[in-house]
C-alpha positions as CSV (number, residue, x, y, z in Angstrom):
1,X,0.0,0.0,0.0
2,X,1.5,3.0,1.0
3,X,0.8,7.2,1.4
4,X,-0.2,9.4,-1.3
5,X,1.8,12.9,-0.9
6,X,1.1,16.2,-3.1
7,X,3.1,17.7,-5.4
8,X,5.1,19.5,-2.2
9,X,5.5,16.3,-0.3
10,X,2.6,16.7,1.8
11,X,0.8,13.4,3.6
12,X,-2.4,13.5,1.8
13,X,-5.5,12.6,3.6
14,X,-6.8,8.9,2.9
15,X,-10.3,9.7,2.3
16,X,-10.4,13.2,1.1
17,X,-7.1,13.6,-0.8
18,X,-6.7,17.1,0.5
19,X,-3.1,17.6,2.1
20,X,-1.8,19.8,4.8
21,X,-2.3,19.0,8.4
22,X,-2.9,15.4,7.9
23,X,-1.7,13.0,10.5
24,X,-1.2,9.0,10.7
25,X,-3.7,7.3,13.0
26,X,-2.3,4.2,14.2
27,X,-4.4,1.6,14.4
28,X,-5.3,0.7,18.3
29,X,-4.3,-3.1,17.8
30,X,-0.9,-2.1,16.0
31,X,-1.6,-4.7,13.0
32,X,-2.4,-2.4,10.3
33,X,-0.8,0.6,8.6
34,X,-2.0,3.8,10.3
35,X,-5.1,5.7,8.1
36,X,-3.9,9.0,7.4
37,X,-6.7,11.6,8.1
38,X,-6.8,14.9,7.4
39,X,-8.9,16.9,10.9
40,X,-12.1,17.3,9.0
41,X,-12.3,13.7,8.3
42,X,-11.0,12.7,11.7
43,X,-14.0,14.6,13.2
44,X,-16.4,13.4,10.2
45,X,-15.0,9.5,10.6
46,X,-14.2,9.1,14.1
47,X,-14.9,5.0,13.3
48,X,-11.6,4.8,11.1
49,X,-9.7,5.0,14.0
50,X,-12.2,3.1,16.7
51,X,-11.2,-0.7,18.1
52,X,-14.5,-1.7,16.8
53,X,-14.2,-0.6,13.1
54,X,-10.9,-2.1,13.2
55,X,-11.9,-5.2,15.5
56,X,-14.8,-6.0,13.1
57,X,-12.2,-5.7,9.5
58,X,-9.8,-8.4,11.4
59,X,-7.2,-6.3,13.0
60,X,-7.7,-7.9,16.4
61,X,-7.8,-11.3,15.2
62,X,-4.6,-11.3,12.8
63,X,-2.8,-9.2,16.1
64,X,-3.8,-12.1,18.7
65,X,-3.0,-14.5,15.6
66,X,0.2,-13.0,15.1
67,X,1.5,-13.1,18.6
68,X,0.7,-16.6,18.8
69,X,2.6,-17.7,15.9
70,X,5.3,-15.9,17.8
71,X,5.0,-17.3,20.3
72,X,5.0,-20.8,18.8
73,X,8.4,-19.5,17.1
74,X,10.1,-18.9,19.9
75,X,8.9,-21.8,21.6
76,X,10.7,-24.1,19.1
77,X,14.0,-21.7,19.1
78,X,13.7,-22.0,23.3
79,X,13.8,-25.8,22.8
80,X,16.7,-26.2,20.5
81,X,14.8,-26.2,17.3
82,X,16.6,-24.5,14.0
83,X,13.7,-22.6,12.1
84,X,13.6,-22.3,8.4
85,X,15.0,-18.8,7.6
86,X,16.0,-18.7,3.8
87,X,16.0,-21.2,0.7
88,X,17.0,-21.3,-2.7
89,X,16.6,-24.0,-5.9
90,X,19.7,-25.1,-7.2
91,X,20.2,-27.7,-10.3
92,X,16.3,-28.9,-9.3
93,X,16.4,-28.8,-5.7
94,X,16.1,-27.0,-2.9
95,X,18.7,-25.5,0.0
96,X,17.2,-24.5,2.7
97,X,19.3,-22.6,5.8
98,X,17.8,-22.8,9.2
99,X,18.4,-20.8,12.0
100,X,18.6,-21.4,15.8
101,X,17.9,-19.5,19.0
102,X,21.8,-18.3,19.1
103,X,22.4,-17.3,15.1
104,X,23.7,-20.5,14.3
105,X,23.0,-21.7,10.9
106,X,22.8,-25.3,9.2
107,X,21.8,-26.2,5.4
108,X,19.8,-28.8,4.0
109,X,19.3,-30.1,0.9
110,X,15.5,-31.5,-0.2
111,X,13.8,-31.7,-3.4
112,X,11.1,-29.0,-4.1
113,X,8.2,-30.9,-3.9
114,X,9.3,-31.5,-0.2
115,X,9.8,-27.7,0.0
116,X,6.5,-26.3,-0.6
117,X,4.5,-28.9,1.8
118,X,4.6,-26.4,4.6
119,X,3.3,-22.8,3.6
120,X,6.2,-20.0,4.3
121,X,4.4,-18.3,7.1
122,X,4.2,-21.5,9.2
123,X,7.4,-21.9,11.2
124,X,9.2,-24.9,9.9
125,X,11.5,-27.3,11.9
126,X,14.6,-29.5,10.0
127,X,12.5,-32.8,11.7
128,X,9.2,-31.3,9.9
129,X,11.1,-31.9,6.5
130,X,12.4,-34.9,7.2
131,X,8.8,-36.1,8.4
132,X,7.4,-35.3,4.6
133,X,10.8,-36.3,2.5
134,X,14.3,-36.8,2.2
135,X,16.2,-34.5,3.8
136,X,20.5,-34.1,3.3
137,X,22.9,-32.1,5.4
138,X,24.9,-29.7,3.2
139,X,28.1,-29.0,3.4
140,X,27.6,-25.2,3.6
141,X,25.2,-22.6,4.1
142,X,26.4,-20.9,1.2
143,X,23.4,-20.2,-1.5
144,X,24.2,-19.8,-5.4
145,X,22.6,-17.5,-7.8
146,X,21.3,-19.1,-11.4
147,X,24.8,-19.2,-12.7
148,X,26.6,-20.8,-9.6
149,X,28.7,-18.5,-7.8
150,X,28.3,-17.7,-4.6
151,X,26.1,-15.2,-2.8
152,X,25.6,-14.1,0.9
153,X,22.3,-16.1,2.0
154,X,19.8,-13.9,2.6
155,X,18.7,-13.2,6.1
156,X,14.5,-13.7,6.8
Protein backbone atom coordinates (compact mmCIF):
# COMPACT_ATOMS: atom_id res chain seq x y z
CA UNK A 1 0.00 0.00 0.00
CA UNK A 2 1.47 3.04 1.03
CA UNK A 3 0.84 7.17 1.42
CA UNK A 4 -0.16 9.44 -1.33
CA UNK A 5 1.78 12.94 -0.86
CA UNK A 6 1.13 16.16 -3.14
CA UNK A 7 3.13 17.73 -5.37
CA UNK A 8 5.06 19.47 -2.17
CA UNK A 9 5.50 16.28 -0.34
CA UNK A 10 2.61 16.74 1.84
CA UNK A 11 0.80 13.44 3.59
CA UNK A 12 -2.41 13.50 1.80
CA UNK A 13 -5.48 12.62 3.57
CA UNK A 14 -6.81 8.85 2.88
CA UNK A 15 -10.30 9.74 2.25
CA UNK A 16 -10.41 13.17 1.11
CA UNK A 17 -7.08 13.59 -0.85
CA UNK A 18 -6.73 17.12 0.53
CA UNK A 19 -3.12 17.61 2.11
CA UNK A 20 -1.83 19.80 4.82
CA UNK A 21 -2.34 18.98 8.39
CA UNK A 22 -2.91 15.43 7.87
CA UNK A 23 -1.71 13.04 10.49
CA UNK A 24 -1.23 8.96 10.65
CA UNK A 25 -3.75 7.29 12.98
CA UNK A 26 -2.33 4.25 14.23
CA UNK A 27 -4.36 1.59 14.44
CA UNK A 28 -5.34 0.71 18.33
CA UNK A 29 -4.28 -3.12 17.80
CA UNK A 30 -0.92 -2.12 16.00
CA UNK A 31 -1.56 -4.66 13.02
CA UNK A 32 -2.37 -2.36 10.27
CA UNK A 33 -0.78 0.56 8.61
CA UNK A 34 -2.04 3.76 10.25
CA UNK A 35 -5.07 5.71 8.11
CA UNK A 36 -3.88 9.02 7.37
CA UNK A 37 -6.71 11.60 8.12
CA UNK A 38 -6.85 14.89 7.41
CA UNK A 39 -8.88 16.86 10.93
CA UNK A 40 -12.07 17.29 9.04
CA UNK A 41 -12.29 13.69 8.29
CA UNK A 42 -11.00 12.70 11.74
CA UNK A 43 -13.98 14.64 13.23
CA UNK A 44 -16.43 13.44 10.21
CA UNK A 45 -15.03 9.51 10.62
CA UNK A 46 -14.17 9.14 14.11
CA UNK A 47 -14.91 5.02 13.26
CA UNK A 48 -11.60 4.83 11.07
CA UNK A 49 -9.74 4.96 14.04
CA UNK A 50 -12.19 3.11 16.68
CA UNK A 51 -11.16 -0.69 18.12
CA UNK A 52 -14.52 -1.71 16.75
CA UNK A 53 -14.15 -0.59 13.10
CA UNK A 54 -10.91 -2.15 13.20
CA UNK A 55 -11.88 -5.21 15.45
CA UNK A 56 -14.80 -6.05 13.06
CA UNK A 57 -12.16 -5.74 9.53
CA UNK A 58 -9.75 -8.39 11.41
CA UNK A 59 -7.24 -6.31 12.97
CA UNK A 60 -7.72 -7.87 16.43
CA UNK A 61 -7.77 -11.27 15.20
CA UNK A 62 -4.61 -11.25 12.85
CA UNK A 63 -2.77 -9.23 16.06
CA UNK A 64 -3.79 -12.13 18.67
CA UNK A 65 -2.96 -14.54 15.56
CA UNK A 66 0.25 -12.99 15.12
CA UNK A 67 1.54 -13.13 18.64
CA UNK A 68 0.68 -16.58 18.81
CA UNK A 69 2.64 -17.66 15.91
CA UNK A 70 5.32 -15.87 17.77
CA UNK A 71 5.04 -17.27 20.34
CA UNK A 72 4.97 -20.81 18.76
CA UNK A 73 8.37 -19.48 17.15
CA UNK A 74 10.07 -18.87 19.88
CA UNK A 75 8.91 -21.84 21.56
CA UNK A 76 10.73 -24.09 19.12
CA UNK A 77 14.04 -21.70 19.06
CA UNK A 78 13.70 -22.03 23.26
CA UNK A 79 13.78 -25.79 22.77
CA UNK A 80 16.66 -26.24 20.51
CA UNK A 81 14.82 -26.17 17.26
CA UNK A 82 16.60 -24.54 14.04
CA UNK A 83 13.68 -22.62 12.10
CA UNK A 84 13.60 -22.33 8.37
CA UNK A 85 15.04 -18.80 7.56
CA UNK A 86 16.02 -18.71 3.76
CA UNK A 87 16.02 -21.18 0.68
CA UNK A 88 17.00 -21.33 -2.73
CA UNK A 89 16.62 -24.01 -5.89
CA UNK A 90 19.69 -25.06 -7.15
CA UNK A 91 20.16 -27.68 -10.27
CA UNK A 92 16.29 -28.94 -9.31
CA UNK A 93 16.45 -28.83 -5.66
CA UNK A 94 16.15 -26.99 -2.94
CA UNK A 95 18.74 -25.49 -0.02
CA UNK A 96 17.21 -24.52 2.70
CA UNK A 97 19.31 -22.58 5.80
CA UNK A 98 17.80 -22.84 9.21
CA UNK A 99 18.36 -20.79 11.99
CA UNK A 100 18.63 -21.39 15.78
CA UNK A 101 17.88 -19.46 19.03
CA UNK A 102 21.82 -18.30 19.12
CA UNK A 103 22.43 -17.28 15.12
CA UNK A 104 23.68 -20.45 14.28
CA UNK A 105 23.04 -21.66 10.87
CA UNK A 106 22.76 -25.30 9.20
CA UNK A 107 21.76 -26.24 5.36
CA UNK A 108 19.79 -28.84 4.01
CA UNK A 109 19.29 -30.13 0.88
CA UNK A 110 15.55 -31.52 -0.24
CA UNK A 111 13.79 -31.73 -3.42
CA UNK A 112 11.14 -29.04 -4.14
CA UNK A 113 8.19 -30.91 -3.86
CA UNK A 114 9.30 -31.47 -0.20
CA UNK A 115 9.78 -27.68 -0.04
CA UNK A 116 6.49 -26.35 -0.55
CA UNK A 117 4.52 -28.87 1.79
CA UNK A 118 4.63 -26.42 4.61
CA UNK A 119 3.29 -22.76 3.63
CA UNK A 120 6.16 -19.96 4.26
CA UNK A 121 4.35 -18.33 7.12
CA UNK A 122 4.20 -21.46 9.24
CA UNK A 123 7.36 -21.88 11.18
CA UNK A 124 9.19 -24.87 9.93
CA UNK A 125 11.45 -27.29 11.86
CA UNK A 126 14.55 -29.50 9.95
CA UNK A 127 12.45 -32.75 11.71
CA UNK A 128 9.20 -31.34 9.87
CA UNK A 129 11.10 -31.91 6.52
CA UNK A 130 12.42 -34.89 7.19
CA UNK A 131 8.75 -36.13 8.36
CA UNK A 132 7.44 -35.31 4.63
CA UNK A 133 10.84 -36.27 2.52
CA UNK A 134 14.30 -36.79 2.20
CA UNK A 135 16.17 -34.47 3.78
CA UNK A 136 20.50 -34.13 3.27
CA UNK A 137 22.89 -32.12 5.45
CA UNK A 138 24.86 -29.74 3.19
CA UNK A 139 28.07 -28.98 3.45
CA UNK A 140 27.63 -25.18 3.58
CA UNK A 141 25.20 -22.59 4.10
CA UNK A 142 26.37 -20.87 1.17
CA UNK A 143 23.42 -20.18 -1.47
CA UNK A 144 24.24 -19.83 -5.42
CA UNK A 145 22.60 -17.51 -7.77
CA UNK A 146 21.33 -19.13 -11.40
CA UNK A 147 24.83 -19.16 -12.72
CA UNK A 148 26.55 -20.76 -9.56
CA UNK A 149 28.70 -18.49 -7.76
CA UNK A 150 28.32 -17.73 -4.62
CA UNK A 151 26.09 -15.19 -2.76
CA UNK A 152 25.57 -14.10 0.94
CA UNK A 153 22.26 -16.08 1.99
CA UNK A 154 19.82 -13.90 2.60
CA UNK A 155 18.65 -13.22 6.12
CA UNK A 156 14.46 -13.67 6.79
Amino acid sequence: MGYCYDADGKLCCDVCGDSGGVRKNRCPFGYCQPIALCQKCKREHPEYVSKAYHRENGCEANHLRFQQEEAQRQQLLDSGKLLRCSALRHNGRVKVIFRGKNGKERAFWMATRTYRRIPLGEPATVEDYKAIGKVTRAKTTDIYDSEGKVKEAQRA
